[in-house]
C-alpha positions in Angstrom: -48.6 4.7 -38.4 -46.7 7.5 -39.2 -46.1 8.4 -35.8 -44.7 5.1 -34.9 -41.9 5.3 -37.6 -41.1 8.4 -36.2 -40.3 7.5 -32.7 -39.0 4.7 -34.4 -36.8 7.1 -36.2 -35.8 9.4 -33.0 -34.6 6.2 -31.8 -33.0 5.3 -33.2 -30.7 8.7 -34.3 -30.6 8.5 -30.1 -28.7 5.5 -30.2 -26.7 6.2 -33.0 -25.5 9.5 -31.5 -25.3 7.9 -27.9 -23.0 5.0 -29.7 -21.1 7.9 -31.4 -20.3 9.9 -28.5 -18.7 7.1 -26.8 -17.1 5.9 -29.6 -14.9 9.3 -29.8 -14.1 9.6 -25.9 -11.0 8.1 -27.2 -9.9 10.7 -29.3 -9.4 12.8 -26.4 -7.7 10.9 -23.7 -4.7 11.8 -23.0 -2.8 8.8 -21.6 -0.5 9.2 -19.0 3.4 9.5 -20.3 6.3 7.3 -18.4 10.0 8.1 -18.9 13.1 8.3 -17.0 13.5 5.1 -15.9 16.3 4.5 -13.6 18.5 2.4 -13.7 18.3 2.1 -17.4 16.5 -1.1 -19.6 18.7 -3.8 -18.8 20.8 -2.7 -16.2 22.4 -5.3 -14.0 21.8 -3.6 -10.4 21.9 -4.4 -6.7 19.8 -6.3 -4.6 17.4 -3.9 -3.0 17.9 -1.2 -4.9 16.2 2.4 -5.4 14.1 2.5 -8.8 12.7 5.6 -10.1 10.5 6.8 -13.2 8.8 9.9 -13.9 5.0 10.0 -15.2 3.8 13.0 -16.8 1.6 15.6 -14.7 -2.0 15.1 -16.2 -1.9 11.5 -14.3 -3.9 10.9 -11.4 -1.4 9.9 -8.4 -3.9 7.7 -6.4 -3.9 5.6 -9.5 -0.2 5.2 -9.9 1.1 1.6 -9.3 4.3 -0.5 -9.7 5.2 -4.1 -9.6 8.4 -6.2 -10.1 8.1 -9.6 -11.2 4.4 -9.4 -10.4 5.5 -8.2 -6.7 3.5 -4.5 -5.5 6.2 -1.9 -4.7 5.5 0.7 -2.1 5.7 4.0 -3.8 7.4 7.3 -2.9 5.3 9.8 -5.2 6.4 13.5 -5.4 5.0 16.0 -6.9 7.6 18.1 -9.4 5.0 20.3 -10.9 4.4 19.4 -14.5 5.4 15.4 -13.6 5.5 12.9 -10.8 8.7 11.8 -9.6 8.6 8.0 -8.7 10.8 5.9 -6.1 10.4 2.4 -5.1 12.9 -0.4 -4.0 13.6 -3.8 -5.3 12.1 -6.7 -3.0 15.0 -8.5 -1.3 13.1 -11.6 -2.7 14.5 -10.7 -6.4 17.6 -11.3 -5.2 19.5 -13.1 -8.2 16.4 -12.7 -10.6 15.6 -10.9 -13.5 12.8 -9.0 -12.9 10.0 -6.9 -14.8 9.2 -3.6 -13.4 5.4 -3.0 -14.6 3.9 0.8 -14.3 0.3 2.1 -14.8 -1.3 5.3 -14.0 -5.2 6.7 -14.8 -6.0 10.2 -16.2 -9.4 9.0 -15.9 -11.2 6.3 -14.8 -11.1 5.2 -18.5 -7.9 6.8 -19.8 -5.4 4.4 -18.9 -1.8 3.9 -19.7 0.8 0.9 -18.6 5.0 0.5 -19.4 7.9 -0.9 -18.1 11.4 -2.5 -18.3 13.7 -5.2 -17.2 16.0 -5.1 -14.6 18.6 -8.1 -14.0 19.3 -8.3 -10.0 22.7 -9.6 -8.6 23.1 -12.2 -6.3 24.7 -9.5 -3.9 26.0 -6.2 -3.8 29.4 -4.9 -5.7 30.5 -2.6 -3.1 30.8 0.8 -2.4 32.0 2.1 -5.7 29.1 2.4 -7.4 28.2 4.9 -4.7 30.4 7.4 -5.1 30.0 7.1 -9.3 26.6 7.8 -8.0 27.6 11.0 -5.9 30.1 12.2 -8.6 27.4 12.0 -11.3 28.8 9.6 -13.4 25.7 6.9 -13.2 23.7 10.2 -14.7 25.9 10.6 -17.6 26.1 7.2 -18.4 22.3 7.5 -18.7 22.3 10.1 -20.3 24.9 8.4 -22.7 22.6 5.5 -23.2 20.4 8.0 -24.3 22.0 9.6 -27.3 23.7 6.4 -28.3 19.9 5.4 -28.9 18.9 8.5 -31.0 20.0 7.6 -34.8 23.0 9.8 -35.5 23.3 12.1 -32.1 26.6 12.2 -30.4 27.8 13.3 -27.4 31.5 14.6 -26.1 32.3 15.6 -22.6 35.1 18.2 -21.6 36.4 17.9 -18.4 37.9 22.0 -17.9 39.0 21.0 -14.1 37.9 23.2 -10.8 34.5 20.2 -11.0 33.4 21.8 -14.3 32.2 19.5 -16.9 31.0 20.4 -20.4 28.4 17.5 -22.2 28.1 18.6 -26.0 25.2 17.0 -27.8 24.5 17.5 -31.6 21.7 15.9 -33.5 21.1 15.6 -36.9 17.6 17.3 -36.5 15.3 19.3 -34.7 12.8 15.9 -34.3 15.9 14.1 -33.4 16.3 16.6 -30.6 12.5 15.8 -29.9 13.1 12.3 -29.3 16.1 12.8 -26.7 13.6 15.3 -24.8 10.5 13.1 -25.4 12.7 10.0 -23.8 13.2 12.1 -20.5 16.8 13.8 -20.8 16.3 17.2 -19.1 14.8 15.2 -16.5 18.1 13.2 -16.0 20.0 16.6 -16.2 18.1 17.6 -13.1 19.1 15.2 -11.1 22.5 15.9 -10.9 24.3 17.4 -7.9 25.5 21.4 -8.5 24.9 23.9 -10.7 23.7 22.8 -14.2 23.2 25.3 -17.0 22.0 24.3 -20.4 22.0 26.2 -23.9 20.4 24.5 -27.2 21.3 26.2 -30.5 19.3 25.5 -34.0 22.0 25.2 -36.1 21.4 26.8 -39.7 21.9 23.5 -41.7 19.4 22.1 -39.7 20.9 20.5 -36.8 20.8 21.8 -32.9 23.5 21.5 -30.7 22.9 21.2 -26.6 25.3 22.3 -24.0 25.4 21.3 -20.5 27.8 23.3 -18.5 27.9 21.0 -15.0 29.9 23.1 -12.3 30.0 21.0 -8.9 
């Protein structure tokens, strides 16, 4: 009898440990990060357009995926290292639409991670001068506008010191506020533009930090 209670017992403390283990395989999944999205939440954009986002390095590419308004995209994944660059283009069948752009990407076969945003599609295309904004940069710092007009107190000037030198001056309030601009993907905007690009970020002794981007053409 008391044998029986104590394979009863083993078990039992089997199941409980096996129900355990699985239990925490949460705690340490690290689900695949998506920024950068471009263009922007919201933007009114072309028909047929180029979309991009970035998901953070850790994800597995073959699992990476994108649809707008339920619609696959065919993906152009490249490999920058510690992230994945992403490129798709609108369906011409959005034309006129608003549209949802859904993303998911795997770190494991149970570590999984989805996002998106909304993109509103003209009926046709405004011309050519959005494509040399595009060239120049501007798009880019209007992004990167968008994203310190998000960040509670951050501001942003730009100094324009001729010869195709530009100078972006951001100041937060705090070092987390600084965080959240780099958490929300803007030295990944940065990167994309066209020249030289140096940035400097000081921690300001009342607390604050100050970023400068010196953009040279």
């Amino acid at each position: 009898m008391i044998k029986k209670y104590l394979i009863l017992a083993s078990l039992i403390a089997s199941i409980g440990f096996t129900a355990s283990a699985a239990g925490n395989t949460g705690q340490d999944c690290d689900k695949p990060i998506f920024n950068a999205f471009d263009p922007v939440n919201k933007s009114e954009v072309d028909p047929e357009s180029e979309i991009s986002f970035t998901v953070s390095g850790y994800a597995d590419p073959i699992t990476i995926k994108a649809t707008a308004k339920n619609i696959p995209l065919k993906l152009n994944i490249v490999d920058r290292d510690s992230f994945y660059a992403v490129f798709a283009r609108l369906p011409a069948a959005l034309t006129g639409k608003t549209a949802r752009i859904n993303v998911e990407a795997n770190n494991t076969e149970w570590c999984k991670a989805k996002d998106g945003w909304l993109l509103r599609i003209r009926d046709e295309a405004v011309g050519t001068d959005d494509i040399v904004a595009d060239m120049l940069g501007v798009k880019t710092y209007e992004m990167i506008n968008n994203l310190v007009t998000n960040t509670p107190f951050a501001k942003m000037t730009i100094e324009d010191f001729g010869n195709n030198t530009t100078l972006m001056t951001i100041t937060t309030p705090s070092v987390s506020s600084l965080g959240q601009l780099l958490d929300d993907g803007i030295l990944i905007y940065i990167q994309t533009l066209d020249g030289e690009v140096d940035i400097n970020i000081s921690f300001n002794g009342d607390g604050s930090t100050t970023m400068t981007i010196t953009h040279m053409l």
